[in-house]
C-alpha positions in Angstrom: 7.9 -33.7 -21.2 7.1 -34.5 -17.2 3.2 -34.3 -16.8 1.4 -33.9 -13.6 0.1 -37.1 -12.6 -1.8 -37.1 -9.0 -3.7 -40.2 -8.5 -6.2 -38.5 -6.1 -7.6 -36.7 -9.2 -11.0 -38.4 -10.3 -10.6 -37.6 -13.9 -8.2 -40.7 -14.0 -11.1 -43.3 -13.2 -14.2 -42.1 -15.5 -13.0 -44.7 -17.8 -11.7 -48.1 -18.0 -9.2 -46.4 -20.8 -7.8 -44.0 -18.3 -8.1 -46.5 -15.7 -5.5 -49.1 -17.7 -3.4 -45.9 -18.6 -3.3 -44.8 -14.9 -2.1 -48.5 -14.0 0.5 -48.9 -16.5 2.2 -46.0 -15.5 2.3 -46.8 -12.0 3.9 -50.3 -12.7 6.5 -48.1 -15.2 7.7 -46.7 -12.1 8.2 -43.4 -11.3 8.3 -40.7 -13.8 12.4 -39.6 -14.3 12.6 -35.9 -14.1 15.1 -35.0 -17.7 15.4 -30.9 -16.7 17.1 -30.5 -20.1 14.6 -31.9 -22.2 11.7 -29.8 -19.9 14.0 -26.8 -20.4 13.7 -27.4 -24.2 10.1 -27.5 -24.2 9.1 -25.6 -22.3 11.8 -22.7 -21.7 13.9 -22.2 -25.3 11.6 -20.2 -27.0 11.8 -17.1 -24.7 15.2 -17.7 -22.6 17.4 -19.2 -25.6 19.1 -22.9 -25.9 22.0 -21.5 -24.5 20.2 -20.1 -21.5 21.5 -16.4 -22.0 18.0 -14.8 -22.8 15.7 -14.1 -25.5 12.5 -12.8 -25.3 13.3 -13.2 -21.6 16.2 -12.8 -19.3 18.7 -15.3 -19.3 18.1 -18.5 -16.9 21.9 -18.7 -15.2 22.6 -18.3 -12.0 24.4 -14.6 -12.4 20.4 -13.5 -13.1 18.7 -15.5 -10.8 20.3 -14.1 -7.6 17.5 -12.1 -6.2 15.3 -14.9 -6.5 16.4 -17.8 -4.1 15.1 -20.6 -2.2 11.9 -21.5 -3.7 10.9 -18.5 -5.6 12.4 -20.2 -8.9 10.3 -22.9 -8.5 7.4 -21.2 -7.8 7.6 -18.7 -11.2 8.1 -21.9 -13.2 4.6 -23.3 -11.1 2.4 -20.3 -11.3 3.8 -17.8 -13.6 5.1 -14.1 -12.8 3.0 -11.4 -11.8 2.8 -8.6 -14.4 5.3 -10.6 -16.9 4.6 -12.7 -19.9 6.1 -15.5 -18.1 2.9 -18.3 -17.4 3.1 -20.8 -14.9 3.4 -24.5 -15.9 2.1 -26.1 -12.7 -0.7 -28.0 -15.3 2.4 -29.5 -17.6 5.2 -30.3 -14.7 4.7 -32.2 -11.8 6.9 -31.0 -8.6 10.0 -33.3 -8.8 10.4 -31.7 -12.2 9.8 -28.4 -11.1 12.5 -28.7 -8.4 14.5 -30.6 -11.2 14.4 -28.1 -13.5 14.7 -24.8 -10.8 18.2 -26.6 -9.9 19.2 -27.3 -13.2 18.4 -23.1 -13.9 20.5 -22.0 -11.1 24.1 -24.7 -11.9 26.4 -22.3 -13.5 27.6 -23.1 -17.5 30.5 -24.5 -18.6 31.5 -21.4 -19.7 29.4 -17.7 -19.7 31.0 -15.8 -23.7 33.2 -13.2 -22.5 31.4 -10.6 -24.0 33.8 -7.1 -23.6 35.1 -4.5 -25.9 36.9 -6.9 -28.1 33.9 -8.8 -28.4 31.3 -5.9 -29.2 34.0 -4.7 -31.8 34.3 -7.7 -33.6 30.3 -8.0 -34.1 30.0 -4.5 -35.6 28.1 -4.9 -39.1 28.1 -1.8 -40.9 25.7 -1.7 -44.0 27.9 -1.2 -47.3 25.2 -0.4 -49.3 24.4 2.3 -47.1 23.9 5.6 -48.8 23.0 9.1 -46.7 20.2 11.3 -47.1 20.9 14.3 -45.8 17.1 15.5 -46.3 14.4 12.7 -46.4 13.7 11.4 -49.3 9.7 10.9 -49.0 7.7 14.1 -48.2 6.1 13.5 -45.2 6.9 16.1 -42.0 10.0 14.5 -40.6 9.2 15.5 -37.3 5.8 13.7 -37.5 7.1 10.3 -38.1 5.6 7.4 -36.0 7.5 3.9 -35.9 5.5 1.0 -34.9 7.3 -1.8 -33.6 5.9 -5.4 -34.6 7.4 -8.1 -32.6 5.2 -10.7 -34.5 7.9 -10.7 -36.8 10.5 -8.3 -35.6 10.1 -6.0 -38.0 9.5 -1.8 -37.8 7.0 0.0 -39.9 7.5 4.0 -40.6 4.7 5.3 -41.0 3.9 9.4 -41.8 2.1 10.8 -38.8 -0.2 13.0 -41.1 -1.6 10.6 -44.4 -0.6 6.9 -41.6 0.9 5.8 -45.0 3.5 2.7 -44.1 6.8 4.8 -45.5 9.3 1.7 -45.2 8.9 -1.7 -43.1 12.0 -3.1 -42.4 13.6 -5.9 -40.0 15.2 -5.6 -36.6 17.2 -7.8 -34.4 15.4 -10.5 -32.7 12.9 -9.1 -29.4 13.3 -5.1 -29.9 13.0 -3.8 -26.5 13.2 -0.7 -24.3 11.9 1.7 -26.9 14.1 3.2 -30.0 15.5 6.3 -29.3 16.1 9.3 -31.8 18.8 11.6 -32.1 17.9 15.0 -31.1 17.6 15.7 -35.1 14.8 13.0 -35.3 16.9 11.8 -38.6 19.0 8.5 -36.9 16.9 6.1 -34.1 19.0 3.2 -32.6 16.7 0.1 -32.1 17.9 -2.5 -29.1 17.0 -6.2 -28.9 16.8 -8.0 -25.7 19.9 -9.7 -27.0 21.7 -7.3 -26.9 22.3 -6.3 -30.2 22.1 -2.4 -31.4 20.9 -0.7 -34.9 21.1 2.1 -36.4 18.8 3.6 -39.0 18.4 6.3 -40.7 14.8 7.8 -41.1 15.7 10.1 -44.3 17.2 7.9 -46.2 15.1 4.4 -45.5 18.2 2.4 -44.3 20.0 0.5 -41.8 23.3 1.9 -41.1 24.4 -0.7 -39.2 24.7 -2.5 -35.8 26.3 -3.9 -33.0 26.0 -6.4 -30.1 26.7 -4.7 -27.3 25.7 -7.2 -24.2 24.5 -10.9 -24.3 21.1 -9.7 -22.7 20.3 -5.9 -22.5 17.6 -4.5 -20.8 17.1 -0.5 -22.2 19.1 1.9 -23.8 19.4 5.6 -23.6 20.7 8.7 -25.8 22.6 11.1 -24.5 21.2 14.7 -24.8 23.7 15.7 -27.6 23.3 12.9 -29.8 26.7 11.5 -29.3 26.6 8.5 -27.2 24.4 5.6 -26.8 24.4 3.8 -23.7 22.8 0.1 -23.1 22.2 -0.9 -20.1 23.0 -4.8 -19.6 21.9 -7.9 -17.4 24.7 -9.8 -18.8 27.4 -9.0 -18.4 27.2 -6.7 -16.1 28.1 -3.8 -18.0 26.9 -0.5 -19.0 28.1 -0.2 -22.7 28.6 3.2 -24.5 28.4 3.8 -27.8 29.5 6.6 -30.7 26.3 7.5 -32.3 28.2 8.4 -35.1 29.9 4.8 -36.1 28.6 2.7 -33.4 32.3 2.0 -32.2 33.0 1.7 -28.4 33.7 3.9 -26.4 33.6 2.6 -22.8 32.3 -0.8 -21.0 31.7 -0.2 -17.6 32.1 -2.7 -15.2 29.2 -2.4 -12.7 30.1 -3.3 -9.1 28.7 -1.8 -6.2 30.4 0.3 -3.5 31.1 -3.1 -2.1 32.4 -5.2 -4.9 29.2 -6.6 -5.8 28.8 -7.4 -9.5 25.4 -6.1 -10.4 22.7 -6.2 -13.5 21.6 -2.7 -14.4 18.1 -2.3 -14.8 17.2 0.5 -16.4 19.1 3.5 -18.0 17.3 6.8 -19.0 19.0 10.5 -19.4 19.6 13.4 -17.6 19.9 16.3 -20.2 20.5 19.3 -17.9 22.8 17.1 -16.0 25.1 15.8 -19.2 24.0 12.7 -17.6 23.3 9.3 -18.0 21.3 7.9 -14.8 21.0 4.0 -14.2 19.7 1.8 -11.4 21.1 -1.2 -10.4 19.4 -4.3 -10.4 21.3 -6.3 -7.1 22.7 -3.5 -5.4 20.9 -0.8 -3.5 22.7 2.1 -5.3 21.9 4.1 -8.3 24.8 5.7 -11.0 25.2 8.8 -12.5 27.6 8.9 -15.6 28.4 12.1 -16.6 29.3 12.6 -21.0 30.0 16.0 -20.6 33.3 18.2 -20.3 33.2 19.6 -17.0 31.6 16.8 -14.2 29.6 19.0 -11.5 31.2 17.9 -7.9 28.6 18.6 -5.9 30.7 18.6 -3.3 31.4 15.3 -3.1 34.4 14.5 -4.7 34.8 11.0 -3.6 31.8 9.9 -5.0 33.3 10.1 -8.9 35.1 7.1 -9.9 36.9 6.5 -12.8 35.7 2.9 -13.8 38.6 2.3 -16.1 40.1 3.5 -19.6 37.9 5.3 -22.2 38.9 5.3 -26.0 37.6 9.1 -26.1 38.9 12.3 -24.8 35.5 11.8 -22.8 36.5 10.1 -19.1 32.9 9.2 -18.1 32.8 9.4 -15.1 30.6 7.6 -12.0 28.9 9.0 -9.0 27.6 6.2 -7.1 24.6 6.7 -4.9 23.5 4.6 -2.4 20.2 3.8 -2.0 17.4 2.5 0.6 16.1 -0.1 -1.3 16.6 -1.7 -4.7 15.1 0.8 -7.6 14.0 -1.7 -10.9 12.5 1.5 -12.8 12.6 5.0 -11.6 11.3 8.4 -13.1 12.2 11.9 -13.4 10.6 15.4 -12.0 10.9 17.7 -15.2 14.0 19.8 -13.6 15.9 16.1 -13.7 17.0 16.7 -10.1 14.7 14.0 -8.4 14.7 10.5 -9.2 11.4 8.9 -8.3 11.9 5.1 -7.9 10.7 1.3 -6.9 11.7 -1.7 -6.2 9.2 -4.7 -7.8 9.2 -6.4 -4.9 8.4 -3.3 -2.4 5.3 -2.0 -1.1 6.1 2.0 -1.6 8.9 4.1 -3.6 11.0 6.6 -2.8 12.7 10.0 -3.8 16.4 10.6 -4.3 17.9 14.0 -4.3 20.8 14.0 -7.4 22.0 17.1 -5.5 22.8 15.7 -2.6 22.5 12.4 -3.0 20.1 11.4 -0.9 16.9 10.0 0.0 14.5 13.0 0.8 11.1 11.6 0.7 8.7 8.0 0.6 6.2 7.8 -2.0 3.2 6.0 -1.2 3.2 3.3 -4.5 1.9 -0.2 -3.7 1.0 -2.6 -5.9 4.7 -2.4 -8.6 4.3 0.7 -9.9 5.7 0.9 -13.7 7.9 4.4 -13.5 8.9 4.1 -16.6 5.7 4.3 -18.0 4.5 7.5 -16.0 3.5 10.7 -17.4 3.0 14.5 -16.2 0.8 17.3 -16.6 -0.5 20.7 -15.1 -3.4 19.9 -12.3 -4.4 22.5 -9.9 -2.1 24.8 -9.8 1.2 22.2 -9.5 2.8 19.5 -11.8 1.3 16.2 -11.0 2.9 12.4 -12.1 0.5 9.4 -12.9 1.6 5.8 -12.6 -0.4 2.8 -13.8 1.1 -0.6 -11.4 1.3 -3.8 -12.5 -0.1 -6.4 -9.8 -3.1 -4.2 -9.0 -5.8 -2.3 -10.8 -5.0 1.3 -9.6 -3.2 4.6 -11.0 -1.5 6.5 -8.4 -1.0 10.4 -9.0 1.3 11.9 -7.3 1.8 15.7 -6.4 5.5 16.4 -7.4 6.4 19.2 -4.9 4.5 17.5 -1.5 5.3 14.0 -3.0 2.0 13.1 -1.6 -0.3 10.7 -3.6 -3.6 13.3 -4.4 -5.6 10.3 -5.6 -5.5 6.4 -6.7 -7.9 5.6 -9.7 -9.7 2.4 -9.6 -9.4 0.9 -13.3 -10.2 -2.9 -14.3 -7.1 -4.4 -14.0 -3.1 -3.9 -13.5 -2.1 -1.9 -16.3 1.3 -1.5 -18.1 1.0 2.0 -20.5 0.0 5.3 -19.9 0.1 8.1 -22.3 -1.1 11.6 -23.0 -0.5 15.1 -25.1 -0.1 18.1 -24.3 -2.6 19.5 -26.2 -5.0 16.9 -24.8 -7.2 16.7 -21.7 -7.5 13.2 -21.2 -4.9 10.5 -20.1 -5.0 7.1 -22.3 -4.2 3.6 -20.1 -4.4 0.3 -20.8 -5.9 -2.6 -18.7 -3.0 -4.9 -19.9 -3.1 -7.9 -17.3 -6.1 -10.0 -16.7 -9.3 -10.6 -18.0 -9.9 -6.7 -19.5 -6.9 -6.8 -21.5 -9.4 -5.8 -24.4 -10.4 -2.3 -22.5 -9.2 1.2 -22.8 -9.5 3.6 -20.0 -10.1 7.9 -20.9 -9.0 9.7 -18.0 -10.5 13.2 -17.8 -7.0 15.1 -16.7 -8.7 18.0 -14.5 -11.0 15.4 -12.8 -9.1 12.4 -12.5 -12.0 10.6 -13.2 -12.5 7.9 -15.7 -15.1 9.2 -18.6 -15.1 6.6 -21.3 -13.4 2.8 -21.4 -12.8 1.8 -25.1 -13.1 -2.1 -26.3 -11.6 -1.6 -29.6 -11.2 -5.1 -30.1 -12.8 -7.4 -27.9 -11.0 -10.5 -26.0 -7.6 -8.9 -28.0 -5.0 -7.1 -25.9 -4.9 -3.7 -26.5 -2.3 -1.7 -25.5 0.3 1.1 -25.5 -0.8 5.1 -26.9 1.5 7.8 -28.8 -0.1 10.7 -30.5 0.8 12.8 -33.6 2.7 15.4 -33.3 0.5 18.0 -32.7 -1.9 15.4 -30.0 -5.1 15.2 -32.8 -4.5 11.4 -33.1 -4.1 8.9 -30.8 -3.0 5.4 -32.2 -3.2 2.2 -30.2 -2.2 -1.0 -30.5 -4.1 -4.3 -30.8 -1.0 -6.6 -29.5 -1.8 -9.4 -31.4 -0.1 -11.8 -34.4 -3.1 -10.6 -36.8 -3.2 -7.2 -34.4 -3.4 -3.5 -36.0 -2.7 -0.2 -35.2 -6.2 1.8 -34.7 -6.2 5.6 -35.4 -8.8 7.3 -32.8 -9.1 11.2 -33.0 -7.7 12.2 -29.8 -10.9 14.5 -28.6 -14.1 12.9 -30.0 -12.6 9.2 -29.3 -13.9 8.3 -32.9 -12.0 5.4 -34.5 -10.3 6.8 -37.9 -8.8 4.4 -40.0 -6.9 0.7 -39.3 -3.5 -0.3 -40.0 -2.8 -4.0 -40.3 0.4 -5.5 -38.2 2.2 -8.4 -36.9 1.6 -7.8 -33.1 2.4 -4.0 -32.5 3.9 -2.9 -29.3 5.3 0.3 -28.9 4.5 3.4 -31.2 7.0 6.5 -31.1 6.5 9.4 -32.7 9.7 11.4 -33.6 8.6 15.2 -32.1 6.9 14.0 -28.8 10.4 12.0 -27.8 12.7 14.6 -29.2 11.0 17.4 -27.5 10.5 15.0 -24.2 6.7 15.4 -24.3 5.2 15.7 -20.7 2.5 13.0 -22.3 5.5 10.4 -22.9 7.8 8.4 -21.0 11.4 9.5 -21.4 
């Protein structure tokens, strides 16, 4: 491990201990920078030994192309912004840092191929596996909550009525993204940040099986009639689709821009009116439309549909490439799934593209890294408004969706990452989750857009991330912690109702509010 040792600092002389240390060192010569053994103490944990990801993205030059010259070095100093990633400026001196930045950005020996043959081959399909065509616990299937505890990668069921833990079972390594559930509610398909895929099925208690479908995936996304999965990659760069039915293969995409440029995607997310799957690209200024269904809409703009190579379905897929002012890392949906409402992380605004006509029809006024895909909608004043919570500063921006004006920013205590609501509710839950208040709780009156009540359910703990029951009564947040819970809070008097115990809980998704694409959820 290379230390930071600066022989202005005073500390060094208090003692004559420190003061024989100091000079030892300095007649030791200079401190060797080893990159690889700083990368495996410092790095491996998150990022993998093999530098394809983790918990975080993979450190190869393929993934760190949006971030040259120093910028490298200066996440692995001070951290980055609105990420888990700290900075290690107290633990590495600056030869290593610049050590270590260019040992991140020299290519392997050798990146896995990772392409049809290889997903195939790492299908595991449970053999034990036995259907339930009805559950077989009680509960209202439609009011099933999963909880997702990444303190040991494992998923708790839990019925949304009695919050009695149905089943708790394990998951690939650093689930991600959010499950998604069929449009039944019966079969959710779980990612992992390494790509891999599962499938589970919610009546009968059981893994199904899975597959790896990229090396390091960053969401994935159902298509409206149940029949395809598709996973949106960092590496490679490929959108892989999936049979919901058998998790077999049934088209990797190649994702190159208009230009030839190989690109990451970064987020995926449906289009159900469109038969569509919608992605943004991570390194190119363009955004993809891949239609599932049988008869692709034109538009009028024929050219724009490429065939992106064979498909092992009667299904061609096919991709309209849109091109973009500016890069789009998350995006967001009116509720007609015409407009795409997008940012780039390292922009100061957004922006509106028309799917119609493929175009950029309006600027959205979104500083600070807005986090789309957390946004939510509901009814205000006679139109449809969207709320955003951004992650460098402490502000909510709510947005008019037919002016595409910003009708007001709320001041909260810090950057936040989760916002959710109901409904049936009329208050907005969002989290202060960077920063000192990560142990608040903001109430959001939703006809006011005022803040009414800040919760500290647990104090100095992070508390984060909302989904309600079915019917919006409860509200259940997590305390994102190793020896964290799930709290139950009735959703109108804000009293606490009972605790669940869990190994750090993220995300909570209740099976009606996803299915039925809830205006209080993220889609």
């Amino acid at each position: 491990m290379t230390r930071n040792i600066n022989s202005s600092d005073p500390a060094p002389h208090k003692s004559l201990k420190s003061a024989l240390a100091l000079t030892l060192t300095l007649l030791a010569g200079p401190i060797i920078a080893d990159p690889a053994a700083d990368y495996t103490e410092f790095c491996v944990e998150c990022h993998g030994a093999d530098r394809l990801g983790g918990v975080g993205p993979a450190l190869i030059p393929q993934t760190l192309r949006r971030m040259r010259g120093p910028k490298v070095a200066h996440v692995i100093s001070e951290g980055r912004e609105a990420t888990q990633m700290p900075g290690f400026a107290d633990l590495l001196d600056p030869p290593a840092i610049e050590a270590l930045t260019a040992y991140l950005k020299t290519p392997l020996d050798s990146v896995p191929p990772w392409n049809e043959a290889e997903i195939t081959a790492s299908r595991e399909m449970n053999p034990d596996y036995t259907p339930a065509e009805t559950p077989i616990w009680p509960s209202d299937p439609l009011n099933i909550t999963l909880a997702v505890e990444t303190g040991d990668h494992h998923v708790s069921v839990l019925d949304g009525d009695t919050f009695e833990v149905l089943a708790r079972f394990p998951t690939p390594f650093a689930v991600h993204g959010g499950p998604k559930f069929d449009p039944k509610g019966r079969f959710v398909f779980i990612m992992s940040r390494d790509g891999w895929v599962q499938k589970y099925d919610l009546y009968a208690l059981q893994e199904v099986g899975r597959i790896r479908a990229g090396l390091n995936a960053r969401n994935i996304a159902m298509s409206g009639d149940g029949k395809w999965v598709a996973v949106a990659n960092y590496l490679p760069n490929t959108l892989t689709i999936l049979s919901t039915d058998d998790l077999s293969v049934a088209k990797v995409l190649d994702i190159k821009g208009k230009d030839g440029t190989d690109s990451r995607v970064s987020a995926v997310y449906q289009a159900p009116p469109r038969e569509s799957f919608v992605l943004a690209l991570k390194d190119v200024p363009e955004i993809w439309e891949v239609f599932y269904g049988d008869n692709p809409p034109q538009f009028g703009f024929a050219h724009d549909w490429r065939d992106e190579g064979p498909a092992h379905t009667d299904i061609p897929f096919p991709v309209r490439k849109i091109t973009t002012p500016d890069y789009l890392d998350d995006f967001f949906f009116d509720q007609s799934y015409e407009y795409v409402m997008g940012a780039s992380r390292s922009g100061d605004g957004g922006q509106v593209i028309d799917l119609v006509i493929g175009q950029k029809v309006a600027d959205l006024d979104l500083p600070g890294m807005p986090h789309l895909g957390s946004g939510i909608t509901w009814a205000w004043n006679g139109t449809t408004v969207m709320a955003t919570p951004h992650l460098k500063d402490g502000v909510i921006s709510v947005i008019d969706m037919q002016t595409w004006e910003t009708v007001k920013q709320i001041k909260t205590q810090g950057p936040g990452f989760f916002m959710r609501s109901h409904e049936n509710s009329k208050y907005v839950w969002a989290d202060v989750f960077f920063g000192p208040n990560r142990d608040k709780m903001h109430i959001i009156d939703k006809e006011t857009l005022e803040i009414v009540h800040t919760l500290q359910p647990v104090k100095d703990a992070t508390v984060a991330h909302v989904e309600f029951t079915r019917d919006g009564a409860e509200a259940l947040v997590s305390v994102w912690e190793d020896d964290g819970a799930v709290i139950v809070y009735d959703a109108n008097t804000l009293e606490e109702l009972r605790r669940l115990p869990m190994r750090k809980p993220s995300g909570k998704y209740n099976v009606f509010n996803k299915i039925t694409f809830s205006e209080g959820t993220s889609h």
